[in-house]
NUBA-877697 format. One record per residue (C-alpha): residue number from 1; residue in one letter; z, x, y. Coordinates in nm, 4 decimals. Example, Ala and Ser with C-alpha at 12.3 -4.5 7.8 and 13.67 -1.06 7.14 Angstrom:
2
  num  residu         z         x         y
    1       A    0.7800    1.2300   -0.4500
    2       S    0.7140    1.3670   -0.1060
//
This chain:
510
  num  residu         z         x         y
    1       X    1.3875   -1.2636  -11.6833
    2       X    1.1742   -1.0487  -11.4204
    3       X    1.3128   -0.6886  -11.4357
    4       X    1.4075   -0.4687  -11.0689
    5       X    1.2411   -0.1855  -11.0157
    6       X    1.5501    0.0221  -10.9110
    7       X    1.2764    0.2654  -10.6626
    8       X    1.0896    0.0187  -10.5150
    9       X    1.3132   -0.2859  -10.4426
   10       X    1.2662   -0.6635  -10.5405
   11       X    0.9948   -0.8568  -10.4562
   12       X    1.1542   -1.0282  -10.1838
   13       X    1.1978   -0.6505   -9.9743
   14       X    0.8608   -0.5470  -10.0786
   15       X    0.6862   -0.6762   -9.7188
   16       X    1.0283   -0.5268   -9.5086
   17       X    1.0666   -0.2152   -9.3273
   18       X    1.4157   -0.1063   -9.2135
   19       X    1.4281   -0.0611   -8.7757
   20       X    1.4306    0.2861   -8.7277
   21       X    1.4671    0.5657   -8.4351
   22       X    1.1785    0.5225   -8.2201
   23       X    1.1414    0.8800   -8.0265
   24       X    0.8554    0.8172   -7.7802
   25       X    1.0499    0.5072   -7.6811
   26       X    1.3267    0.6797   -7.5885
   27       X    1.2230    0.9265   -7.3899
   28       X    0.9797    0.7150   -7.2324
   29       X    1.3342    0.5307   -7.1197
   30       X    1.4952    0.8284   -7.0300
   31       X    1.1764    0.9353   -6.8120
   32       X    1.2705    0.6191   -6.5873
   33       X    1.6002    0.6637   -6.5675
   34       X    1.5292    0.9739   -6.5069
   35       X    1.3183    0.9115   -6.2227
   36       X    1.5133    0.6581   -6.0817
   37       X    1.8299    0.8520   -6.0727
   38       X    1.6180    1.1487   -5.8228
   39       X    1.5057    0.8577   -5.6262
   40       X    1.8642    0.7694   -5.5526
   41       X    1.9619    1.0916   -5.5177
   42       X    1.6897    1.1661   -5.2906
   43       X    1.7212    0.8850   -5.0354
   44       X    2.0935    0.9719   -5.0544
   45       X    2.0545    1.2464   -4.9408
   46       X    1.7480    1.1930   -4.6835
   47       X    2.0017    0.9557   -4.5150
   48       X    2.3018    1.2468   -4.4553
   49       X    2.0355    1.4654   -4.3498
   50       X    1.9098    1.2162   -4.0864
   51       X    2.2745    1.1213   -4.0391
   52       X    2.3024    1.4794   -3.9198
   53       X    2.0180    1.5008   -3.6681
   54       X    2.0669    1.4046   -3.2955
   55       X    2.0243    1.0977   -3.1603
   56       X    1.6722    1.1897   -2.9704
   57       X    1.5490    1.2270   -3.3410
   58       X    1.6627    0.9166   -3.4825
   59       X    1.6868    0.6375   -3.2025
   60       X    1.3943    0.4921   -3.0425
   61       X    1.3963    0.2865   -2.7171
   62       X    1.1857   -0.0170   -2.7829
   63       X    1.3302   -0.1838   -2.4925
   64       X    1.0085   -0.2716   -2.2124
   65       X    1.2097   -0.0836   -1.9386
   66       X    1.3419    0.1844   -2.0945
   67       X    1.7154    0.1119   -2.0870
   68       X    1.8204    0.3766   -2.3252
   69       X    1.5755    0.6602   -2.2062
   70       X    1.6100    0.9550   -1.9639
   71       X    1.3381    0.9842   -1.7328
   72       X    1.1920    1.2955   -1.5443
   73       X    1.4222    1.3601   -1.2894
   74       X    1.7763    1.2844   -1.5152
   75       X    1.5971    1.5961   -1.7402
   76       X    1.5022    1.7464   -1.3949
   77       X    1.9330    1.7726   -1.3112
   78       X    2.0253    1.8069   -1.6854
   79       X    1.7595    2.1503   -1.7087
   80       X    1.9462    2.2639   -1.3985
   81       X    2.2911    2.2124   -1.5002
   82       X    2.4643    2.5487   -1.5204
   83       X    2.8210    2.3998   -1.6024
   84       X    3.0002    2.1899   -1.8978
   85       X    2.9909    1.8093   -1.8166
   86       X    3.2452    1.5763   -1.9654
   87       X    3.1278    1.1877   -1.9301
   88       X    3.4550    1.0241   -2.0053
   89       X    3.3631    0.6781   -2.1423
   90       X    3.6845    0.4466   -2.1093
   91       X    3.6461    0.1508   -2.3689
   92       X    3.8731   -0.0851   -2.5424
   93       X    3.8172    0.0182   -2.9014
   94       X    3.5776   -0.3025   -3.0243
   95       X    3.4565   -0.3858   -2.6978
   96       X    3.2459   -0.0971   -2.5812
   97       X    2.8797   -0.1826   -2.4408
   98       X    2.6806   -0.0540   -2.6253
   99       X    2.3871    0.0027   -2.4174
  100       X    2.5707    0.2392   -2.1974
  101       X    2.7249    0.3891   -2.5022
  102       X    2.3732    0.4775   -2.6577
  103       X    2.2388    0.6012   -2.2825
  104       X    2.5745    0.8178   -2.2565
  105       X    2.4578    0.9642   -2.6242
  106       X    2.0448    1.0465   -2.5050
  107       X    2.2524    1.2243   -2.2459
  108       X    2.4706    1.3830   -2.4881
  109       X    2.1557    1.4802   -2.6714
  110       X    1.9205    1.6270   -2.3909
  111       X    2.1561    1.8716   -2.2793
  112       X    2.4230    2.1422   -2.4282
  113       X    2.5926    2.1011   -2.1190
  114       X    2.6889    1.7402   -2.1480
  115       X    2.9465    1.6178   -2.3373
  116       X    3.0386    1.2626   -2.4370
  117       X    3.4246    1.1343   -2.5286
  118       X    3.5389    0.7920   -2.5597
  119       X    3.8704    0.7507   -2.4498
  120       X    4.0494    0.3818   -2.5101
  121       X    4.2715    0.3139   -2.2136
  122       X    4.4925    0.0941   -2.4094
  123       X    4.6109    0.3553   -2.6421
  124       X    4.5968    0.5590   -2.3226
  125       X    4.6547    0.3871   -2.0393
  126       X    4.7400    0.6820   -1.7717
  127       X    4.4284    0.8371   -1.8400
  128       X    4.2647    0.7518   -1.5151
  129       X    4.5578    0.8190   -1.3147
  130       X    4.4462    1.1591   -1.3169
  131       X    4.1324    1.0642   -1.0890
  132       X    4.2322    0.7463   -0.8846
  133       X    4.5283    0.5743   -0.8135
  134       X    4.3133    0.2491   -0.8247
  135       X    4.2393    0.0565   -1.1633
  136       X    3.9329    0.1731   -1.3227
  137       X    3.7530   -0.1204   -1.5486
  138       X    3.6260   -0.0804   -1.9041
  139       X    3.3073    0.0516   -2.0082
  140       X    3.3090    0.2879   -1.7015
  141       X    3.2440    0.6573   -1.6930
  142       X    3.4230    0.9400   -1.5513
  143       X    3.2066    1.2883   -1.5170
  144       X    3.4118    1.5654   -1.4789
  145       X    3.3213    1.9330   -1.4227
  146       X    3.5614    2.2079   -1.3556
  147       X    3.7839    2.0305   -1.1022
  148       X    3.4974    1.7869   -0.9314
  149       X    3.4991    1.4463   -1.0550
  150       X    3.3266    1.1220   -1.0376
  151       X    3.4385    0.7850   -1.1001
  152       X    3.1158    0.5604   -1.2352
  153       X    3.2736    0.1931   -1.2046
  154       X    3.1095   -0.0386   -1.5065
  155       X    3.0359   -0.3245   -1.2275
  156       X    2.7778   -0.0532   -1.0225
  157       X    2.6086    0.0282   -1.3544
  158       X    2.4982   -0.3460   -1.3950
  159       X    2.3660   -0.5082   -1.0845
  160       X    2.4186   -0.8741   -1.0462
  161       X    2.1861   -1.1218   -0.8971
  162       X    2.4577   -1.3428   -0.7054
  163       X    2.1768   -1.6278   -0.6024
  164       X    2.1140   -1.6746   -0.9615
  165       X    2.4573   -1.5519   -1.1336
  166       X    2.3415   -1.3528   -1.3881
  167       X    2.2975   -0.9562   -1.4182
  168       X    1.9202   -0.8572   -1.3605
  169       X    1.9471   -0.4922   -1.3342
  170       X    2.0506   -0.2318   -1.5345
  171       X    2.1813    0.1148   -1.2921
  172       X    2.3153    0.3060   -1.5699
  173       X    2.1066    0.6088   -1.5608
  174       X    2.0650    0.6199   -1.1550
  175       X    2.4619    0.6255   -1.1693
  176       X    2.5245    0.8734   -1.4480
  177       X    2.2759    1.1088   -1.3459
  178       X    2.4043    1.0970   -0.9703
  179       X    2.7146    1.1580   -1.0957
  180       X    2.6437    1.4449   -1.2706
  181       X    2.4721    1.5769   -1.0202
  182       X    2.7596    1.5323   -0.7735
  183       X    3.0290    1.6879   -1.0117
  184       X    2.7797    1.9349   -1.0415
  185       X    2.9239    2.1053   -0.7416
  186       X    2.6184    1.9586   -0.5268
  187       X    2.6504    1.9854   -0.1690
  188       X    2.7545    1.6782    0.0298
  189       X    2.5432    1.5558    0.3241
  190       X    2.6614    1.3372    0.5834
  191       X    2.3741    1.0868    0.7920
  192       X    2.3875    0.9580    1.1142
  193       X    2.2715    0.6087    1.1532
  194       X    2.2205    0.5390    1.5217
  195       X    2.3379    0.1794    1.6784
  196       X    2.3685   -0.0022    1.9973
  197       X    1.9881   -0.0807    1.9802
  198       X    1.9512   -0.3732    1.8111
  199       X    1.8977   -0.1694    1.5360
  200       X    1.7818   -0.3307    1.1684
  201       X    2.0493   -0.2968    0.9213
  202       X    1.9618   -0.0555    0.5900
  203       X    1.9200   -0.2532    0.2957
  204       X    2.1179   -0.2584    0.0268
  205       X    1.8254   -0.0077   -0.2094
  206       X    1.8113    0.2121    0.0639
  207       X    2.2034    0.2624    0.0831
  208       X    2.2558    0.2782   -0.3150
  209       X    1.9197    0.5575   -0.2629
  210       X    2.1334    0.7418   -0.0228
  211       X    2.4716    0.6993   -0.1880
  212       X    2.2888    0.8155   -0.5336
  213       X    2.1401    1.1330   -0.3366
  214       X    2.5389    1.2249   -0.2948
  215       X    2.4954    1.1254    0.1342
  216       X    2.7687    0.9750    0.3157
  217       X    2.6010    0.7370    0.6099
  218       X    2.8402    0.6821    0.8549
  219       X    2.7169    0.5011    1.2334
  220       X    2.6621    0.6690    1.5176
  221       X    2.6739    0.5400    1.8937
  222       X    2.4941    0.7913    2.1346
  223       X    2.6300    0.6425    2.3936
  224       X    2.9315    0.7222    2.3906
  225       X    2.9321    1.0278    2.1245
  226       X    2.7300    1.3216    2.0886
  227       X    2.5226    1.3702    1.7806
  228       X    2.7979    1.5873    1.5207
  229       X    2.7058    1.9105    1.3931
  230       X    2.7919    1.8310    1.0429
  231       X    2.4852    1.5620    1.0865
  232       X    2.2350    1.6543    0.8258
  233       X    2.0436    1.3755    0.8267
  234       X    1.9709    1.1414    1.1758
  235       X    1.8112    0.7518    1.0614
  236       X    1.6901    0.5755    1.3773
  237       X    1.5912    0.2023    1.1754
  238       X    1.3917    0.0140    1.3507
  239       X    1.5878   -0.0549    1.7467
  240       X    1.4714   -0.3516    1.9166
  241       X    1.6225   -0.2527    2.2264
  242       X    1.5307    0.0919    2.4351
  243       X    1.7664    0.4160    2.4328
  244       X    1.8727    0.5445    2.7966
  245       X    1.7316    0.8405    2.9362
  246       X    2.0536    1.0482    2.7915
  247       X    2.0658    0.9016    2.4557
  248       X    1.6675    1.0137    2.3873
  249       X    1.8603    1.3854    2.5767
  250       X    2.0425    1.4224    2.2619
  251       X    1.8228    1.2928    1.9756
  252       X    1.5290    1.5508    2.1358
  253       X    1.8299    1.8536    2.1504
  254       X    1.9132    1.7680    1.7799
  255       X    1.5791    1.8009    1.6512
  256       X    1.4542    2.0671    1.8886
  257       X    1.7858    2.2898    1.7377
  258       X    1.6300    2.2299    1.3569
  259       X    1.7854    1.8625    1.3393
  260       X    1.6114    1.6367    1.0584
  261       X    1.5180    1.2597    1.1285
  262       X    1.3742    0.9214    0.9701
  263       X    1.2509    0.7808    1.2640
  264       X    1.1408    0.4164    1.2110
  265       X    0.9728    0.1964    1.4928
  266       X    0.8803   -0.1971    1.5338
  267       X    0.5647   -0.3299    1.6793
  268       X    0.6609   -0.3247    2.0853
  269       X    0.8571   -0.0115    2.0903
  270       X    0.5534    0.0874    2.2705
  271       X    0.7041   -0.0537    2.5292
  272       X    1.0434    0.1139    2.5445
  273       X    0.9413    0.4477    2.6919
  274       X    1.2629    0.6570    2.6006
  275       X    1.2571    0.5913    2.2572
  276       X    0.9216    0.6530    2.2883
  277       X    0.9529    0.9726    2.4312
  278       X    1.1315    1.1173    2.1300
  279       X    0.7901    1.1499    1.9115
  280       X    0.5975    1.1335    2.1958
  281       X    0.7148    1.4969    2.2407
  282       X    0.5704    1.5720    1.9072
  283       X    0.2438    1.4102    2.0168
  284       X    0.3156    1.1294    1.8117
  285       X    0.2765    0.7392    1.9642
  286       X    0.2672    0.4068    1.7787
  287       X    0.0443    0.1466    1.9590
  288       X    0.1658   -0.2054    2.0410
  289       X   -0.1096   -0.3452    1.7795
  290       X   -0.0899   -0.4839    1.4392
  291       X   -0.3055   -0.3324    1.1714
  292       X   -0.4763   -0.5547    0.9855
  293       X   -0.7302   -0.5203    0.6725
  294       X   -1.0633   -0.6238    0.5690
  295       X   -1.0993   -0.4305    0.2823
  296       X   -0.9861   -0.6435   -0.0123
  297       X   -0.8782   -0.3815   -0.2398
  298       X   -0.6264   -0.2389    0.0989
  299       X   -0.4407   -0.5624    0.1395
  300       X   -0.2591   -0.8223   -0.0631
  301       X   -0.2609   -1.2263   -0.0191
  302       X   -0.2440   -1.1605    0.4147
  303       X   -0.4339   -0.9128    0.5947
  304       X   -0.1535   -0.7715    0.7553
  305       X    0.0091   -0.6593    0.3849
  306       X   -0.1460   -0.3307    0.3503
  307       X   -0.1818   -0.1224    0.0242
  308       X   -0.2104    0.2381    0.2336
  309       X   -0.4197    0.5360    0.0908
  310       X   -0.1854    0.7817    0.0290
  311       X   -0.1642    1.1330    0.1519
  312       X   -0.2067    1.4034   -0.1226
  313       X   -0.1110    1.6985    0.2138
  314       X    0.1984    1.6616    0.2072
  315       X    0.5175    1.6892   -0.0409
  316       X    0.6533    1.3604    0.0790
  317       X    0.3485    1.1445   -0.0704
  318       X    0.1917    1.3620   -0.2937
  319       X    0.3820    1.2643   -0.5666
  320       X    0.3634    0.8325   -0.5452
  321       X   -0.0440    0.8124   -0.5153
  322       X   -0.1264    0.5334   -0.7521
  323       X    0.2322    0.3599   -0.7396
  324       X    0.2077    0.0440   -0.5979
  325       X    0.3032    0.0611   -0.2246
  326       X    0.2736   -0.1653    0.0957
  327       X    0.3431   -0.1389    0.4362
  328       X    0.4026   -0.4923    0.6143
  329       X    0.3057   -0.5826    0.9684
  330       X    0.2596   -0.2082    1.0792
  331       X    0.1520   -0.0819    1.3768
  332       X   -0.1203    0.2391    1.4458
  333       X    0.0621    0.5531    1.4797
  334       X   -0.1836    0.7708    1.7179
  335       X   -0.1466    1.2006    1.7199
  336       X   -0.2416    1.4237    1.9696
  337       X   -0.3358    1.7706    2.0087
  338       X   -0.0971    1.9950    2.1568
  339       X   -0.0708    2.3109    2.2916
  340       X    0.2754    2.3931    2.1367
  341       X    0.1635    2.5564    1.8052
  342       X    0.5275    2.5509    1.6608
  343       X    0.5057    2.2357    1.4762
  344       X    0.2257    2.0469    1.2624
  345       X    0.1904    1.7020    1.1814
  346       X    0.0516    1.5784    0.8869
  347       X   -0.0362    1.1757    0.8033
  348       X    0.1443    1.0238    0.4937
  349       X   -0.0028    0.6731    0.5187
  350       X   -0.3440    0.5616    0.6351
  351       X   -0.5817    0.2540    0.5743
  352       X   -0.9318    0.1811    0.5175
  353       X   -1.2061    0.1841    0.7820
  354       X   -1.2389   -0.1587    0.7625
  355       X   -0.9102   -0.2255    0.8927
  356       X   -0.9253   -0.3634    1.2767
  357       X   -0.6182   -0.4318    1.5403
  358       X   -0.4909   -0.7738    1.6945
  359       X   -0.2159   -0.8064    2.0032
  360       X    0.0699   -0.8818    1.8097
  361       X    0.0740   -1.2636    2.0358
  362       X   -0.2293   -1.3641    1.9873
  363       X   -0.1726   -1.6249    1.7443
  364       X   -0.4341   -1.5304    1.4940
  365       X   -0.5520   -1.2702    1.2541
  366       X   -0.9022   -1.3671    1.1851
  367       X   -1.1708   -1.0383    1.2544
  368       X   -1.3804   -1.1019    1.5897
  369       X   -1.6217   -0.8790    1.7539
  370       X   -1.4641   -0.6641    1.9944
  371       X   -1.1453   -0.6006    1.7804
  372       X   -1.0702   -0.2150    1.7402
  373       X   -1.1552   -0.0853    1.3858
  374       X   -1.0780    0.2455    1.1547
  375       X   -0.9254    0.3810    0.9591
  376       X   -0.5209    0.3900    1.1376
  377       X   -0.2358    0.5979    1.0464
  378       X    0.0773    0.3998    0.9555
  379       X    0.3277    0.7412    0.9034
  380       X    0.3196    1.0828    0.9789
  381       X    0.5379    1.3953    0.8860
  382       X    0.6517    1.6329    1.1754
  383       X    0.7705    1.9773    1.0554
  384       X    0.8558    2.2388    1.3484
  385       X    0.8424    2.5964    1.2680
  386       X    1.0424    2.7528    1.4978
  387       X    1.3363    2.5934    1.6944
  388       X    1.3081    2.4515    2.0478
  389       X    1.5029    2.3497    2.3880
  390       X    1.4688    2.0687    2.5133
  391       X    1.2562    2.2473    2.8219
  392       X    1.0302    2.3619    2.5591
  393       X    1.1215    2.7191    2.5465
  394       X    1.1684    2.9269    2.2337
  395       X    1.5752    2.9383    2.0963
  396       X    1.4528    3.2930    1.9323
  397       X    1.2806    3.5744    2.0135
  398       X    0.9694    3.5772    1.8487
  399       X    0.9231    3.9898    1.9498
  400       X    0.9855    4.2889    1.7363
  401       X    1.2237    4.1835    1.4259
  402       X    1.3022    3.8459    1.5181
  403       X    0.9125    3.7482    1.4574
  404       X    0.9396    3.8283    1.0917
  405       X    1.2759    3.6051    1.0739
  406       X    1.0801    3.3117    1.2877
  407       X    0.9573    3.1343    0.9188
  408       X    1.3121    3.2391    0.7439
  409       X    1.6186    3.1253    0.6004
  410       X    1.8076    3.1681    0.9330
  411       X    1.5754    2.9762    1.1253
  412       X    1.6777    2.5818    1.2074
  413       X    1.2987    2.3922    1.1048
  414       X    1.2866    2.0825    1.2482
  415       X    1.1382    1.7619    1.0058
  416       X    1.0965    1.4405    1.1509
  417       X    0.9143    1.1998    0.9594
  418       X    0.8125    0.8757    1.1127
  419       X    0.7095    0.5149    1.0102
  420       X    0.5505    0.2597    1.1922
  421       X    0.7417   -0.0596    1.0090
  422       X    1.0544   -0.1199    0.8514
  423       X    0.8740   -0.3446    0.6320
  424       X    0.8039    0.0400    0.4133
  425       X    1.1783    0.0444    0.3061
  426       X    1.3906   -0.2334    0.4231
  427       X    1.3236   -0.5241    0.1139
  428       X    1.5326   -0.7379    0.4077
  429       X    1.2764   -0.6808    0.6636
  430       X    1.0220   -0.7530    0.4318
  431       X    1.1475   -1.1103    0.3095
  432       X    1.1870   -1.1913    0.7058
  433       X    0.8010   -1.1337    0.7168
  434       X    0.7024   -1.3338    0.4039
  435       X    1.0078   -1.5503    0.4562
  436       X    1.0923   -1.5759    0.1162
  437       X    1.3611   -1.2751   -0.0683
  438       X    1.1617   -0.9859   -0.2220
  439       X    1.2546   -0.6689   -0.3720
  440       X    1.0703   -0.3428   -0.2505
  441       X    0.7890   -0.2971   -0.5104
  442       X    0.8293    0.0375   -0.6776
  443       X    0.6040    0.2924   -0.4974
  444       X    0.8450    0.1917   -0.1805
  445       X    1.1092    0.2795   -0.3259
  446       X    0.9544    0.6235   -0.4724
  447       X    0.8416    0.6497   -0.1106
  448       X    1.2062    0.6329    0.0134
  449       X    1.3422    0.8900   -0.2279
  450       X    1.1029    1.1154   -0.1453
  451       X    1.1507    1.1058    0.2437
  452       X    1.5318    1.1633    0.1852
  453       X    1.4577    1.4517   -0.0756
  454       X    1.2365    1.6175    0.2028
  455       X    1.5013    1.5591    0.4761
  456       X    1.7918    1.6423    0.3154
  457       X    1.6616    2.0063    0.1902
  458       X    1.7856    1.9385   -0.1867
  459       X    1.6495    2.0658   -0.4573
  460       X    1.7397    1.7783   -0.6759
  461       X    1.8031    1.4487   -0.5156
  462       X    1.9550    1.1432   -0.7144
  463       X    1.7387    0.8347   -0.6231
  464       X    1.6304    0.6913   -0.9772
  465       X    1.5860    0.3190   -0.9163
  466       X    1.7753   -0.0074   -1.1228
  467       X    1.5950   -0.1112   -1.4286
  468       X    1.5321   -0.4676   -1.4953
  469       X    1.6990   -0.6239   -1.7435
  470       X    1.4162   -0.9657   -1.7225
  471       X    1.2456   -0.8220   -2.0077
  472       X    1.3385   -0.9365   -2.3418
  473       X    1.5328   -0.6918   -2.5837
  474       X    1.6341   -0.7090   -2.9055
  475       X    1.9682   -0.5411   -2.9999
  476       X    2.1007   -0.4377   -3.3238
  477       X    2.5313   -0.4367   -3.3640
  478       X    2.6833   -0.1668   -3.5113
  479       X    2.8278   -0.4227   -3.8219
  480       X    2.4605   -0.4972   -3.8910
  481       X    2.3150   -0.1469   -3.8313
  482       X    2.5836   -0.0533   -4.0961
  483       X    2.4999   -0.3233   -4.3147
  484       X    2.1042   -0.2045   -4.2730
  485       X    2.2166    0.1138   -4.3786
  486       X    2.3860    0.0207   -4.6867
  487       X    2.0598   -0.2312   -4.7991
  488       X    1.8199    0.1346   -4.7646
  489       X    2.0867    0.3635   -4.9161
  490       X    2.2152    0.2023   -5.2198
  491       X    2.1009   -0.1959   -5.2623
  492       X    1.7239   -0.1218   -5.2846
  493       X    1.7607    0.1881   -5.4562
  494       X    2.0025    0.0121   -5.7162
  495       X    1.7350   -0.3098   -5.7415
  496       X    1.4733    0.0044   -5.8996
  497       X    1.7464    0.1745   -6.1221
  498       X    1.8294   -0.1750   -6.2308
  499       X    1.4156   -0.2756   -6.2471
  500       X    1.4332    0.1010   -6.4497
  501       X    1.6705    0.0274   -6.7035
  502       X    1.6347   -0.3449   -6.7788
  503       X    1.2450   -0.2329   -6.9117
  504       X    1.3925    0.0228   -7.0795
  505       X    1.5926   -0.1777   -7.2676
  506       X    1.2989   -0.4934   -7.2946
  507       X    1.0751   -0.2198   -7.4595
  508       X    1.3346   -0.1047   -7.6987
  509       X    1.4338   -0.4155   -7.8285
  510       X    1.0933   -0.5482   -7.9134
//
């Protein structure tokens, strides 16, 4: 019978070890978990702090027209504001769009000034009452400043293309920023838009251009009404038909007394001598030609579509050389030197010198020998130093104190500036001439806000153009921006403490 050792155990024990505390593998394990715990923690609290920062920080517009970005001149009014703006943005809680919701926030984040508030007009439904007795649709915006106000209706913000019934362009920062501007407490400027003429009708851009700017166009018939006083701003577009001898009376009194005009003219006004008196008393004349181009990189598809070189003398086109501009079936605008040093003219269009001139009846546009070519002015600026009667004789005394007053504040100076087509702003005249509908390219439109900038005296006008909604965007919801959030925060961090611990415990176990 074998005998036990009582110390060392029977034979069948003699090859086993009892499992004991292994202390590198432990804290090797607690290292991870360790570790994986301040990586939670961490991205926790990376996300409040981000959570915290403005939107400018965080958001990024990756849409190809810049839907949800402020451009130049929104910064422009915002750097100038000098009062608290409320943008009211009336939503039905669950319904709210949220592209003008996140453009109403990079507002809310460019400027201390501006303020954002939702308000949901079904749990408050007399909260427009306050501005207008008429119903006010959801997602619009109200700014509101002191007691000035300005209703943004959500069907101006998105412009619809009715031929093809769906909407192509997005208005939302052209509309907020005018109406900041206008709560603002900017001045209001009235224009004068002559008729009786046979006049071409302003297109639709060039009234939303004016109506962003904060001026009220209203028509005017000279011949029966005198030119108001409150007119700021005359527009003579394009008359077919010749003024009488006292309607061209009152346009030259207006602008001889410091009156401001866009004068636009048609191939064959030429040949109405009373409207043509009205520039030609500037020294200014347009030609009964068409302008046409040989210079391929000055025209587009016809000769007669000009792409202008653009005047860097004067504040009107210095700022839009590059931008893609053209001036349609133009005619030469021709400047004289006068003995009346009270005004200057400056050209804001020209063409190449390879361009050449055709009678408008001809019946063709092919270059022969013979043909008149230059280079041709197709626009000019007019700026008057010092107002005039219509007999040509100074308003003001230009001896002893009233010479140093002759360039100042209290002196009327006159600004004309004239264009030789209405094919430069009118996206109506321009479809008539390639007979087919066409929006104004974009360095027309620039072209346009400019001239009313310089006319109307403003320091800031409101003309930022639609953006177009063609491109393709991709949008995230709110549900799945949330749900995002959550993966980031606490499903991906979880996945590594969960990685952490389950080789923890592998390792300990073997």
């Amino acid at each position: 019978m074998e005998k036990r050792n009582m110390k060392t155990g029977g034979p069948a024990e003699a090859g086993k070890r009892s499992p004991g505390f292994n202390v590198r593998s432990a804290l090797n394990g607690s290292y991870a978990m360790g570790m994986a715990g301040m990586i939670l923690a961490l991205i926790f609290v990376i996300n409040l702090i981000i959570g915290a920062l403005p939107a400018k920080y965080t958001k990024f517009d990756l849409s190809k027209s810049g839907l949800y970005t402020i451009g130049e001149e929104t910064k422009t009014v915002l750097a100038g504001l000098r009062e608290d703006i409320t943008l009211y943005f009336l939503t039905k809680s669950g319904s709210e769009d949220t592209t003008i919701e996140t453009l109403l926030n990079a507002y809310d984040s460019a400027s201390d000034h501006v303020h954002v508030k939702k308000v949901d007009i079904i749990a408050d439904p007399t909260f427009t009452a306050a501005y207008t007795e008429n119903a006010v649709p959801a997602n619009s915006v109200i700014a509101e400043c002191g007691d000035r106000s300005r209703i943004i209706d959500y069907y101006d913000i998105y412009m619809t293309n009715v031929q093809n019934g769906y909407s192509a362009e997005f208005d939302g920062e052209g509309q907020i920023t005018s109406a900041i501007a206008s709560a603002a407490g900017g001045e209001s400027f009235s224009a004068c838009v002559t008729t009786g003429h046979g006049e071409i009708l302003l297109s639709a851009s060039m009234e939303d251009a004016l109506a962003k700017a904060g001026i009220e166009t209203g028509d005017l018939n000279l011949l029966s009404s005198e030119i108001p006083g409150d007119c700021d701003l005359l527009i003579i577009f394009a008359p077919m038909q010749d003024f009488t001898p006292e309607e061209a009376r009152k346009v030259r009194n207006y602008l001889a007394d410091g009156g401001h005009a866009l004068i636009v003219s048609v191939i064959g006004s030429a040949e109405m001598p009373n409207f043509a008196g009205i520039m030609g008393a500037y020294g200014v004349s347009a030609m009964d030609s068409l302008v046409l181009e040989r210079d391929a990189d000055h025209f587009t598809e016809m000769p007669y579509l000009l792409l202008p070189n653009v005047s860097g003398l004067s504040e009107v086109s210095d700022k839009i050389s590059g931008t893609n501009l053209i001036a349609a079936y133009a005619a030469p605008v021709m400047t004289s030197e006068s003995q009346d040093a009270s005004y200057v003219v400056l050209p804001l269009l020209s063409t190449s010198e390879s361009a050449y001139l055709k009678q408008p009846d001809i019946g063709t546009i092919e270059y022969a020998e013979g043909d008149p070519t230059g280079s041709f002015i197709l626009g000019v600026q007019v700026e008057q130093t010092m107002s005039v009667t219509d007999h040509g004789t100074p308003d003001i005394d230009l001896s002893g104190e009233s010479a140093g007053k002759a360039h100042g504040e209290d002196v009327p100076i006159t600004k004309i500036l004239y264009y030789s087509t209405p094919c430069i702003f009118s996206s109506d005249a321009l479809s008539s001439i390639l007979q087919t509908q066409v929006s104004m390219p974009e360095g027309n439109r620039a072209l346009f806000a400019e001239s009313i900038s310089y006319l109307t005296d403003r320091e800031i006008t409101v003309s930022i153009p639609a953006k177009s909604m063609m491109n393709a965007t991709v949008t995230v919801s709110e549900q799945t921006a949330n749900t995002l959030g959550n993966i980031y925060m606490f499903a991906i961090p979880g996945a590594i403490l969960g990685a952490g611990a389950f080789f923890v415990m592998r390792r300990r176990a073997k």
